[in-house]
N, C-alpha and C positions, 0 to 999 in steps of 0.2 A: 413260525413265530417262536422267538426262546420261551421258556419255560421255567421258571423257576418256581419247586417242589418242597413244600414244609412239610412235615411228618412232626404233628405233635399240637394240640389243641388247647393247652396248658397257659401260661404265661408265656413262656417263651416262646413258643409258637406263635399267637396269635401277637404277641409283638414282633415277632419274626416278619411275620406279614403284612403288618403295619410299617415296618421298615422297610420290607420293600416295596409296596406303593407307597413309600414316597419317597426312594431312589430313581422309580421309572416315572414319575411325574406323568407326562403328557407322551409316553417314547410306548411304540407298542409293543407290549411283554406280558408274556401271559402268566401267572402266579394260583397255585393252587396250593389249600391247606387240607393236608387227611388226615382226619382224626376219627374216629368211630360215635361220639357224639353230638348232641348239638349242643350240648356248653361249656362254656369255662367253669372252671373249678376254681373257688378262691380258697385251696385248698388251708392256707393259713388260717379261715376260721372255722374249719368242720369240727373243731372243737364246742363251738356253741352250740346250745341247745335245740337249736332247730335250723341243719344244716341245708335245707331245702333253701334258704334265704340265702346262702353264699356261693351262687352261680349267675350267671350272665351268657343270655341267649349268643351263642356263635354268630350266626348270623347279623345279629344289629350292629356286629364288628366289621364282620368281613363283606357284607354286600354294601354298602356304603363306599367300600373306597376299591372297587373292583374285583375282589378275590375270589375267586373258586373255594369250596368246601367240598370235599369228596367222603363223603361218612363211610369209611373204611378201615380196618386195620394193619398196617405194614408189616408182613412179615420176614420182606427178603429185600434187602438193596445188594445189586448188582455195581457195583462202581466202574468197571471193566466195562460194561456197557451202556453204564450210564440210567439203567433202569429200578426203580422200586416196583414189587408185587407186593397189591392193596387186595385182600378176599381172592385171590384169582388172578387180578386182572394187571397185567403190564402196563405201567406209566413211566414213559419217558422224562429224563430231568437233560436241562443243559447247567442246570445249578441244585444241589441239594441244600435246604437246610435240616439238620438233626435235631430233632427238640421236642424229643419223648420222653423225657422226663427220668422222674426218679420211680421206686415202688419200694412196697416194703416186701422183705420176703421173710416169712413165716419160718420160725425153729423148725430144721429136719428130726423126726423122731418122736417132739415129744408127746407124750400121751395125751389124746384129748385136745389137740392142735386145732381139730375143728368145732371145738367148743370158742378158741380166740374171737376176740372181739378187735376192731383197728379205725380206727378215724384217718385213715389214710387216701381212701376213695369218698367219696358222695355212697358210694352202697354202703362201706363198713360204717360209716357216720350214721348213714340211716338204720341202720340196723341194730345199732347198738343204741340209740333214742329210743325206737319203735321197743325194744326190751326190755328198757327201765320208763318206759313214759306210763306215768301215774304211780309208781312207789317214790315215797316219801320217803322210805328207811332201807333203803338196799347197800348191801354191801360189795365193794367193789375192789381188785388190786390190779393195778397200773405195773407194768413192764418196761420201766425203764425212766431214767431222773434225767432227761436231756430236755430239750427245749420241747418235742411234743408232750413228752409221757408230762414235766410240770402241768403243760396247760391243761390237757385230759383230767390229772389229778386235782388241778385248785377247778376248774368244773362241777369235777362229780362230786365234789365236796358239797354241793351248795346244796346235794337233797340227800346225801348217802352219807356213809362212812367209807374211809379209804386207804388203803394198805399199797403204800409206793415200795416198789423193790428195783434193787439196783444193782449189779454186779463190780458197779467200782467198790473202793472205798470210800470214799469220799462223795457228800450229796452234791449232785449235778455237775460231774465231772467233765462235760462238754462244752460249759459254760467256764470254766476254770473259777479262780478263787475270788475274783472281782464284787459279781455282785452274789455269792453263797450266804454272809451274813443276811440279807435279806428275804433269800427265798426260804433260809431256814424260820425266819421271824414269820413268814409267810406259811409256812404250812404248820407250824406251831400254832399260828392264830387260827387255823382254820380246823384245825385237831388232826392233821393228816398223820398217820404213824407211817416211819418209812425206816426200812433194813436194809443195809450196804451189806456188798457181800454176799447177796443174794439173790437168787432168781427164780422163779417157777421149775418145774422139772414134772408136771403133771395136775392137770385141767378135768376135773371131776364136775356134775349136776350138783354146784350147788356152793362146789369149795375148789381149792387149792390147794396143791402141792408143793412145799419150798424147797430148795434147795439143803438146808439146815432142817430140813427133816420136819418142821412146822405144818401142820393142816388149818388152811384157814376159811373161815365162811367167805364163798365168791360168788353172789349175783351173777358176776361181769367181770372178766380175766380181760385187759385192755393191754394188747401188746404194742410196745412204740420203738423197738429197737430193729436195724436189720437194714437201715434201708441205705438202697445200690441204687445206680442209673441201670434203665432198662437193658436189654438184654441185646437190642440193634444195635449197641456200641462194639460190640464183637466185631458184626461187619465193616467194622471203619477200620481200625486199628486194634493190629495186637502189642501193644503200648499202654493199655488202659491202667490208670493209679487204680489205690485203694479202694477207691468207691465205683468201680468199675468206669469212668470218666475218660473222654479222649480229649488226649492232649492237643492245644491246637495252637494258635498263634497269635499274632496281636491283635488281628483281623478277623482271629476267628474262626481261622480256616485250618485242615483237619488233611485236607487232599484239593490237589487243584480246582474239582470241582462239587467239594464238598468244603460244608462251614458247620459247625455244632455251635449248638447254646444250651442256655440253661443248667436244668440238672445234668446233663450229660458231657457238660464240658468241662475240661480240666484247665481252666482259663487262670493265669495268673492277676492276682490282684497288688502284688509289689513285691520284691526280691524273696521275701520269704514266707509268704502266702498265696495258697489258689482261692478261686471264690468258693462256696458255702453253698449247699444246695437248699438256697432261697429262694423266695419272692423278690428281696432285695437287689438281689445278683440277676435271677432269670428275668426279668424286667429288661431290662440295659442289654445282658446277653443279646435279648432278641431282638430289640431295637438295631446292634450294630450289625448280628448276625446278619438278617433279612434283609438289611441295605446293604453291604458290602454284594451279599451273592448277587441282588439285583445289579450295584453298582459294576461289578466285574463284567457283565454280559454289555454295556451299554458304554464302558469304556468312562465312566463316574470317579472321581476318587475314593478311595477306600477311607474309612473311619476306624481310626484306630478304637481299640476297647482301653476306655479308663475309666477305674473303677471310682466311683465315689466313698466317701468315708465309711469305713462299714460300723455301724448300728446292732444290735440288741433289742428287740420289744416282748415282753412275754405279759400276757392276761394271767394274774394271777387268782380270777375268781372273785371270792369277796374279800380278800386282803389287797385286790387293789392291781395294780400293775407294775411291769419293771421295767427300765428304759435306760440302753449304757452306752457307751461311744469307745468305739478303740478297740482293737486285739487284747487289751487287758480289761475290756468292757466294764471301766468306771463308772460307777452308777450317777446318773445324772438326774433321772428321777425316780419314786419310786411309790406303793401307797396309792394313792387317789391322784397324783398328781402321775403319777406311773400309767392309771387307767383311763386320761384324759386322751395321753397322747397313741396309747394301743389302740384307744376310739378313733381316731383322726386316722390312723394308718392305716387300720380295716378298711375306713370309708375309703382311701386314696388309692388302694389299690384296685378300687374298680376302674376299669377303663371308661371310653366314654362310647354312648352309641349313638348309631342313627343319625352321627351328624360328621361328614367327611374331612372336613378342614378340622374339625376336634381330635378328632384320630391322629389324620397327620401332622396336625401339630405336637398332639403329646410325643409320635412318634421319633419329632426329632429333637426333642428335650430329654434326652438320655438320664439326667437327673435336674428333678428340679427341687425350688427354695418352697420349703413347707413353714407355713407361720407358726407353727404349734409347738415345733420341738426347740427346748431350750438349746441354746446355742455358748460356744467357749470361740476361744481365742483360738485352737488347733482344727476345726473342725466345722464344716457347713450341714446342711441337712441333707439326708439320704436319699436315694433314687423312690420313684414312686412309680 
């Protein structure tokens, strides 16, 4: 029987494999997902306060519409032979998908490194709760002004004080100049102090070391900058962009009988952008990914990857939320009318379980129309 093999238990993964049961419909094909856990991660909300709510049992996804789960971790894909090693053990693929995501990697050197804190996993998330759960008055400094490090930051605001530091000049440089008057009205209202120009250079019991030579009281050192696709993109291609990403094609595909998604793919979103190592983008990634591989083996048409309008939502705490549309990410809402719709998008991002025809339906709605996000005249609403 063919086999087609996800590696990655993430968004994209587990769309991965919901895309491909239902490229194989009723045709027999065998489909397993390895992942080392039994959940998803909605890793876009481990910024909340109780990050134990933003997961969803594997299983209620993948035994519903046929899948295999192999709780393992992959360390080695053979492509030459068509094999990944999971713990030990050789598994044969006649189709790989790739969609093992992103990680954050941690500063080499600096002192006191494992004193870091990261809302990057379900453990760092736990971890850094479990630290501050029951102080009222702790003091905290955020590493980094990009879309994690704000949410982390208008968060920990809500029971602490909080010191953002940022190595651009300029606040939230990854967000460019679109929606900054806001986030600054934002972290003004919320008392955040934040220094450009700057960044930790050593993590003490208690405090901080700035870069600018400052020592400052730290509860909790929350670092958010650093983050690569995993390290099994190596094995695909020595072609990897910036973010260590492999490039791949319209379809997704990477090597004849490999396809990437997600955070690991270097997937173009229009002549002068690739996608975003999102929930927005990994979604769709895996939906096309895992039906083309399935389609390939069974002789299906392939599904080209088109990307829907790319989006902006950022929690900004108790100033409310921010929500932009477009590469120049015009602010479309923002305030309370900004935290309505970062409400709706948390929710939407959950899949659905335990029920099969629900799966594969969302499965092959690549992007759908959400009632809640205001809408313009260039632009529909974004994948979910």
């Amino acid at each position: 029987m063919a086999h087609v093999v996800i590696i990655g238990g993430g968004f994209a993964g587990v769309w991965s494999a919901a895309g491909a049961a239902l490229a194989r419909g009723e045709a027999d094909l065998r489909i397993t997902l390895i992942a080392p856990n039994d959940h998803l991660v909605l890793r876009p909300r481990l910024y909340e306060p109780e990050p134990d709510l933003a997961k969803v049992e594997l299983r209620r996804i993948l035994k519903p519409i046929g899948v295999e789960h192999l709780r393992a971790t992959v360390s080695t894909i053979d492509t030459a032979r068509r094999v990944v090693v999971a713990d030990g053990e050789e598994i044969g693929y006649d189709r790989l998908v790739l969609a093992a995501g992103s990680k954050l990697f941690p500063p080499d050197g600096l002192p006191g490194a494992e004193r870091l804190f990261d809302i990057d996993t379900l453990d760092g998330a736990r971890r850094l709760t479990e630290h501050l759960r029951g102080r009222e008055d702790y003091s905290a400094v955020v590493v980094g002004a990009g879309f994690v490090g704000l949410e982390a930051a208008t968060a920990l605001a809500d029971r602490g004080r909080v010191l953002l530091v940022d190595r651009s000049r300029v606040l939230a440089a990854p967000l460019g100049p679109g929606p900054r008057k806001e986030i600054e009205a934002a972290l003004d209202q919320l008392g955040i102090e934040y220094r450009l120009g700057t960044t930790v250079t050593e993590v003490g019991d208690g405090y901080a070391v700035l870069s600018d030579g400052a020592r400052v009281e730290a509860d909790a050192v929350v670092w958010s900058v650093g983050m690569r696709a995993g390290e099994l993109t190596r094995q695909i291609s020595d072609e990897l962009d910036h973010l260590g990403r492999v490039p791949v094609d319209q379809h997704l595909r990477a090597l004849p009988e490999v396809f990437v998604a997600g955070d690991a793919a270097a997937a173009a979103f229009d002549a002068e952008h690739t996608v975003m190592q999102a929930c927005q983008h990994a979604t769709p990634l895996g939906k096309v990914a895992g039906y083309n591989a399935a389609a390939d083996l069974l002789g299906v048409p392939p599904r080209d990857f088109t990307p829907g309008p790319y989006v902006t939502c950022l929690d900004l705490g108790g100033a409310g939320g921010l929500f932009t549309r477009g590469w120049d990410r015009r602010v479309m809402a923002s305030g309370a009318d900004g935290a309505v719709i970062k409400k709706g998008i948390n929710q939407a991002i959950h899949p659905p379980v335990d029920d099969a025809s629900e799966i594969l339906a969302a499965a092959g709605r690549v992007y759908i129309e959400l009632p809640f996000f205001p809408r313009d005249e260039e632009t529909a609403a974004p994948a979910a």
